[in-house]
N, C-alpha and C positions, 0 to 999 in steps of 0.2 A: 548776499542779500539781494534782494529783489530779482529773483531769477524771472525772466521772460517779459521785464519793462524794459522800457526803451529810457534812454537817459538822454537828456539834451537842454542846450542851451535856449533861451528864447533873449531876445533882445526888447525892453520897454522901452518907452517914452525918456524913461529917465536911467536907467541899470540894466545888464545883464543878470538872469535869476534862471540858476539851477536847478532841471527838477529830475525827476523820474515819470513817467507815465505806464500805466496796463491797464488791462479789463476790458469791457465791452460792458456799454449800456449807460447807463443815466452817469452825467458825469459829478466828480464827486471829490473836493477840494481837500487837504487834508496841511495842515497847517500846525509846523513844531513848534516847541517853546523851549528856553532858554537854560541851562547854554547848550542846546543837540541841534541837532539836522534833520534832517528829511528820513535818515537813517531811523528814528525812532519808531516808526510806522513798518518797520519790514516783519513784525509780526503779526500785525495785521491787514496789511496792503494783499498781497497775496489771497486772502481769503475776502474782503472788501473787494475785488476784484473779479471774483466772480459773478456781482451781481453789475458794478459798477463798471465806468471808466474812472479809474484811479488817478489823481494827480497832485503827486507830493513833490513841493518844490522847497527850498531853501529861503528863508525870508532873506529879504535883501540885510549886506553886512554879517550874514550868517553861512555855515558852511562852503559852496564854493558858487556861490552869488554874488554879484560884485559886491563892494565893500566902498561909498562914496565917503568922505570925511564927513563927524559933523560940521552943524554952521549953528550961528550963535543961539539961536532962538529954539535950535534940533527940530526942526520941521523934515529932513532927511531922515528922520527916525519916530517922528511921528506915527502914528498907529492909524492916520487918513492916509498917509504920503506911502506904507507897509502895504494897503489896500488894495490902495490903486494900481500898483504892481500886479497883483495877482490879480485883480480884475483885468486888468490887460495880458495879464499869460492868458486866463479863460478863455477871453474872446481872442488870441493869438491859433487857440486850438481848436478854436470854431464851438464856443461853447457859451452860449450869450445868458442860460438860467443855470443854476449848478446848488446843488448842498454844499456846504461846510461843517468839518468839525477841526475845532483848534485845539491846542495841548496848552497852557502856561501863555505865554506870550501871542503864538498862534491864536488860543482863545480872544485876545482881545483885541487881534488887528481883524477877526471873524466878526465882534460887536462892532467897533467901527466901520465894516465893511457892510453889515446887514443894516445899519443906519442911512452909508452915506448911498447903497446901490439897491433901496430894497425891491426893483423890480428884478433884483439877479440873483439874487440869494432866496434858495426856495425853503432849505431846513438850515438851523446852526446848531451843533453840539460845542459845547462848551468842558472842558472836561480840566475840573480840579482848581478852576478860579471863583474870585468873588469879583464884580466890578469896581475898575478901577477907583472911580472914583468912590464906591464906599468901601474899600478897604481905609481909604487916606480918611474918611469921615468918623471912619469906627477901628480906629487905629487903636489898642490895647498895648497893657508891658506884654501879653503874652505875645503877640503876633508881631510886635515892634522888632523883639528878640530873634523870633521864627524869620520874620523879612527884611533881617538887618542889611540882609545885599540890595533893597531898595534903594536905602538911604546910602549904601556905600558906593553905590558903582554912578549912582546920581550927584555924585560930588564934581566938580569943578575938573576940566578937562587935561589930563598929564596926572592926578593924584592918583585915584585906583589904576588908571592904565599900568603905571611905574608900579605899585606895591604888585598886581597879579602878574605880571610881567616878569618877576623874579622865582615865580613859580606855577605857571599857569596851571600843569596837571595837576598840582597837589592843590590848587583852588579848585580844579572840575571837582575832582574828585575831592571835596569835603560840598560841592553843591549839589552832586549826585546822587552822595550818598546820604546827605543828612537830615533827609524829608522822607522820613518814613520808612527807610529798607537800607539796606548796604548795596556793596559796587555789584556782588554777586548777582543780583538780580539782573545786570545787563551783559547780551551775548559779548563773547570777545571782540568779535570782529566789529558791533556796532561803537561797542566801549573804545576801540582804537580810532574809530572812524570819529567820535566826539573829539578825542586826543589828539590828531590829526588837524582838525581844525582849529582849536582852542590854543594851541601855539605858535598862531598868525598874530603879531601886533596888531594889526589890522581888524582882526576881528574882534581881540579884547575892546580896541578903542570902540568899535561897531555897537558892541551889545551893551560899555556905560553908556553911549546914545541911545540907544532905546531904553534904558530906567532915566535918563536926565529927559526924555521928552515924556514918559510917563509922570514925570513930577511936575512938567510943567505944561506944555502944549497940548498933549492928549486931555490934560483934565481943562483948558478953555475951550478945547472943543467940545468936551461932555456936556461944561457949565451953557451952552450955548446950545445944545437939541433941546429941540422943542416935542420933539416924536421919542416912544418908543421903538423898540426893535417889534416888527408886524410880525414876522414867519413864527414858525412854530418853533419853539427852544427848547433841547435836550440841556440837562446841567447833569455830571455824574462826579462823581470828587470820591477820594480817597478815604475808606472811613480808619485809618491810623494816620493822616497826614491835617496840615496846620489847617485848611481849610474847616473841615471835621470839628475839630475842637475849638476855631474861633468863632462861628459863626453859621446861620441858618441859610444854605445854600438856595434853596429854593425862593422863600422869602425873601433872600436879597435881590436876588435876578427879577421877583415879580415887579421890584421897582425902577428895574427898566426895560420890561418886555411885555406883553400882554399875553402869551400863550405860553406857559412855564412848566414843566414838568422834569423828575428827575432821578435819581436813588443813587447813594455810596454802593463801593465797588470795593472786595477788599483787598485792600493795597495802602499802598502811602500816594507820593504825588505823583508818579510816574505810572497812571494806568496801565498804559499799553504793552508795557514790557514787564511790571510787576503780576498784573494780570490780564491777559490777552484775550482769552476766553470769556470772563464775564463782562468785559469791555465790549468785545464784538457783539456779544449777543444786545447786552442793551443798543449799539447802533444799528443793530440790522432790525431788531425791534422798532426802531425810531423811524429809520431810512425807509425801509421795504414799505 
């Protein structure tokens, strides 16, 4: 995977954050979601790469980024604190304005990022979320069901660590597969590269910190903007997956964006790998 990028560590303020870098031209952020890697993107990196500078990195506590503990309040996994990391890899690359597109969790340390840096964020693609905070407002039995791993991995610190911990592949793989497709949808070598990671204690503990600071901290920092997201917003989502059938993607994002445009992709919640081709095309339509 990623044949002819350059892979390397950068050191932040606060964590070491793995990425991969290629391409030439306007540079162009690319942010995974949960529970994958930077890996997610190698069906599309390579062809985003021909127009772009490519840069997929590992969110911190994810793949082979550092992994800090949390702390009581999860400001370490907060989705301002996820940000600011990647805004310092950017400008570590000499890259001070840049687009974004985020996948699941990626998606929402991109809103937070287009919030708290918006003279550096020039586009954001969002792909297969609703915002945080109105998912938790418009929370239904269907999507309670659909996102029960919110509520599960957001529990009290040692509880889900210890139950996925007795099985961690056979938790990926019922989160992988159970949004819309099966395992077959993903290559081997990325699907080992998820398996690889996800059998780090370290990184299970990692990623309940980021649903326990999405349940808490990320939403007083929502309650507390006063702005809209300014840049122009791509939204594409799944049209077999929970997003799809709980809720008006578009409509929802207008209530925290001013520039919103968007359309399903057919897949479940893992675009880029379910469908790579009509995924690229709608970013290169957005991007270019």
């Amino acid at each position: 995977m990623f044949d002819g990028f350059q892979r390397m560590d950068i050191q932040t303020s606060q964590v070491r954050i793995h990425l991969v870098k290629g391409g030439e031209g306007p540079p162009l952020l690319l942010l995974h979601g949960y529970p994958q890697t930077h890996a997610m993107w190698h069906r599309l990196a390579p062809a985003l790469a021909e127009h772009f500078t490519v840069v997929a990195p590992d969110l911190r506590g994810y793949g082979d980024s550092e992994k800090p503990p949390g702390d009581p309040d999860h400001q370490n996994y907060s989705k301002r604190q996820m940000a600011q990391d990647q805004v310092e890899v950017m400008q570590a690359l000499g890259f001070e304005r840049f687009s974004v597109v985020g996948h699941d969790r990626g998606g929402r340390v991109g809103h937070r990022m287009a919030l708290d840096y918006p003279e550096r964020v020039l586009k954001l693609a969002v792909l297969d979320i609703a915002p945080t905070p109105y998912v938790f407002a418009h929370l239904s039995r269907e999507l309670a069901l659909a996102y029960y791993h919110w509520f599960f991995l957001a529990q009290p610190k040692g509880f889900p660590e210890r139950l996925i911990g007795f099985d961690p592949v056979g938790f990926l793989h019922r989160k992988l597969g159970g949004w819309g497709t099966g395992l077959s949808a993903f290559a081997p070598e990325a699907l080992a590269e998820y398996e690889r990671c996800f059998r780090d204690p370290a990184t299970i503990h990692a990623t309940c910190e980021d649903y326990r600071a999405a349940a808490s901290i990320d939403l007083q920092h929502h309650a507390a903007d006063a702005e809209r997201i300014r840049c122009p917003l791509l939204v594409l989502w799944g049209r077999k997956g929970v997003v799809h059938r709980t809720c008006d993607p578009i409509a929802a994002w207008r209530e925290y964006a001013w520039d919103v445009r968007g359309e399903a992709v057919e897949a479940g919640h893992f675009l880029c790998e379910e469908n790579p081709a009509e995924t690229l095309r709608a970013l290169l339509d957005f991007l270019l």
